[in-house]
Each structure stands twice: as C-alpha cells, then as structure tokens.
N, C-alpha and C positions, 0 to 999 in steps of 0.2 A: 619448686613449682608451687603458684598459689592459685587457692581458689575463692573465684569473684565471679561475679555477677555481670555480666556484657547486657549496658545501657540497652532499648529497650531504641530502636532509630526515631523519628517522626515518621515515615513513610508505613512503619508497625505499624503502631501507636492509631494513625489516621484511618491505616487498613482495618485493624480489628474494632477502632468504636465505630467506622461504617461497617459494618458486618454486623454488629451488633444492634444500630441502630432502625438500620435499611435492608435488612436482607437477614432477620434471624437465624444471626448466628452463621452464617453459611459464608464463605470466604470466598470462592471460585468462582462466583460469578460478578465479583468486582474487581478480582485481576485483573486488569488490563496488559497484562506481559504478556510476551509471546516466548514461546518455549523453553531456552533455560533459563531467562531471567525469571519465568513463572516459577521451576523448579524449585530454583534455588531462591524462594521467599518463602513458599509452600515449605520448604527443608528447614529454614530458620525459625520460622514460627512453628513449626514441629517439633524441633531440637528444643528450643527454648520453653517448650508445655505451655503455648502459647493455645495452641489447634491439636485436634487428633482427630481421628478420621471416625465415622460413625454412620455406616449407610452405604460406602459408597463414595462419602463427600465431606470435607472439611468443616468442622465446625469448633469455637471458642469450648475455648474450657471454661472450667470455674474460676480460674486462677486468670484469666483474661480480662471474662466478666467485672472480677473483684478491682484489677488494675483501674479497666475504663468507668467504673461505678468509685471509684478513690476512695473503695475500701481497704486497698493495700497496695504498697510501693514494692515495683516489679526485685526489687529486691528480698522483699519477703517472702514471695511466693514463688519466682523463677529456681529455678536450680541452677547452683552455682558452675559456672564452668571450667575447667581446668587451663589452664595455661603451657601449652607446651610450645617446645622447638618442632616438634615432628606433627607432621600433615595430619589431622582427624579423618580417618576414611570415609567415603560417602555413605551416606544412607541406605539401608536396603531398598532396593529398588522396586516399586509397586506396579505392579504387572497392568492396574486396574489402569493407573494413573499413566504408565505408560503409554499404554494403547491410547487412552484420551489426548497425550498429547500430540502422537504421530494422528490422528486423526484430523486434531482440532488445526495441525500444520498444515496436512494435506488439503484442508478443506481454504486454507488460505490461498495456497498454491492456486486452486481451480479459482478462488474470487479473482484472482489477479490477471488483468485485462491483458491478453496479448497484445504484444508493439504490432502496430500496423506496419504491414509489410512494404518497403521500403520499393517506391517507384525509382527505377532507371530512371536516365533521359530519355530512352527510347519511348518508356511510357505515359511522359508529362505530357501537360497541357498545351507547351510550346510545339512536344513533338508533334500533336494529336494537330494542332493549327498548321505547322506545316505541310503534312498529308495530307489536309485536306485542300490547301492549297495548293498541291502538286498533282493534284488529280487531272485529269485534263477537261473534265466539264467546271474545275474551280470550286470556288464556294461564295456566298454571300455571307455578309457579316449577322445575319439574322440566323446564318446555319451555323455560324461557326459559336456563336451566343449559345446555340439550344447544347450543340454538344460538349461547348467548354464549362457552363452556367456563368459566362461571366457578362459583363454587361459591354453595350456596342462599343463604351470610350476605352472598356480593357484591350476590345479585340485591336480596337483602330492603333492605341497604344503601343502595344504586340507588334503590329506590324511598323509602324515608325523605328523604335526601340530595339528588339530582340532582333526578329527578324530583317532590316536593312540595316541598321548600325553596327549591331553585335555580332551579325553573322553574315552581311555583306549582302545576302539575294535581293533579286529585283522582282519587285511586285509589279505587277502590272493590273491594268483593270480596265473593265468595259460595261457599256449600262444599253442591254439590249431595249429597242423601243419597247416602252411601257413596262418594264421590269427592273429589277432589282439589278443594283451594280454586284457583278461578278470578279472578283478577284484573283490572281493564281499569281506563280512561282515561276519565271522564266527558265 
C-alpha cells in the first residue's frame, strides 16, 4: 500500500475559490447538489482538510485558503491518502447536517407542482359540447364559446370534425325569428 495525495478535481478547486471569493469562506450555500451528491462533496472536501465545520456550517481551511491564494500545491498541505483494496467506511454521520438535509429534501418535495389531474373523456371539452348539445333546448355557438373558451370557428369546427365525422351524430339547427341559431344532437 502507498501513500499519495488524490488530485485535488476542477469541480473542488472552482467550489472552494468561489467560497472563498463570494461567500466568505462558507461552502453550503453554493452547492447546488441535492442530497447525496451534496453529501458526498461536503464528505470529500472534509476528508481531504479541505472544509471543517465551525458554527454549524462549513467553512475553508487554512490549507484551502493557501491552495486557492497559490501559496501551496494541494500536495503539500493535503494529507496523503492511503490506497487500499478494501472500502473506506463512511463518515460519521452528522445529526446537524442530517436533519438539514431531510429538510432541505422535504422542502423540495412541497416546491414541486402536482401533475394536473388527468381529464377522462367524460370530462373534455368535446364531451362538455356534446351535452350541451343534447340538451333539448340545444345550445347556440355563443353558449357553447363562453363554456368551452374557445372561439366560434373552434366550435363550428368541432362540430364539422369530431362530432359528424369522427363520431357520426347529426347536427341539426334552427334560427328562431330574430335569434340566434340553435343547434342540437338528433
């Protein structure tokens, strides 16, 4: 077994000199991960005496600082790590950090927009048009506009289309004197 020094990623590297340069020193509030990818960065720049916790909250070391100011090569000041066949066991586990992150998950869960509930046929717009076509006082294309919101060449459409071609019924219609043509469903 040897011990060496594990390169130091870009995705570090970028993390800790913004930490350092935008957010004093403080690392968690420019993770952009969500749950274990967050863990296991936090875990690495831990391991590596990159970050250590102080408050509460993650912040650069000396030995960070020095890296991103290029007064020393993560080789001189990282601690070297061991090379083995066998698994390195996890971290202990930080109750603080836990709880933050079943929170910070739960709170995603409630951002996230429920799927709008999923209309049958029964309750489409086509069905909605043929009810009220089948009414026995009918409907005028101005009534069937206000309750579908579609406009008069949709409804006329609809009825050309959907209703005689696609599904065979007969429209019929009548324009009482001085009113509005009335429509229905034989």
């Amino acid at each position: 077994m040897s011990a060496q020094t594990t390169p130091i990623t870009e995705r570090q590297l970028d993390l800790i000199t913004r930490a350092h340069c935008d957010a004093g020193g403080l690392i968690e509030p420019l993770l952009d991960l969500k749950g274990g990818a967050k863990l296991k960065m936090i875990a690495s720049l831990a391991q590596r005496g990159l970050i250590e916790q102080q408050g509460g909250q993650w912040r650069l070391t000396s030995a960070a600082i020095a890296i991103i100011k290029g007064e020393a090569q993560p080789e001189d000041v990282l601690p070297p790590t061991v090379a083995t066949s066998v698994a390195t066991p996890p971290l202990a586990s930080d109750p603080e950090l836990e709880a933050a992150v079943a929170a910070a998950e739960a709170s995603w869960q409630q951002d996230q927009p429920d799927a709008a509930p999923k209309r049958g046929r029964e309750h489409s717009k086509q069905a909605l048009v043929i009810a009220m076509l089948q009414r026995p006082e009918g409907a005028t294309i101005a009534q069937i506009c206000e309750a579908t919101g579609w406009q008069a060449h949709t409804v006329r459409g609809t009825f050309a289309g959907a209703v005689k071609k696609k599904l065979g019924l007969t429209i019929t219609s009548e324009r009482p004197e001085g009113g509005e043509r009335i429509y229905r469903i034989q």
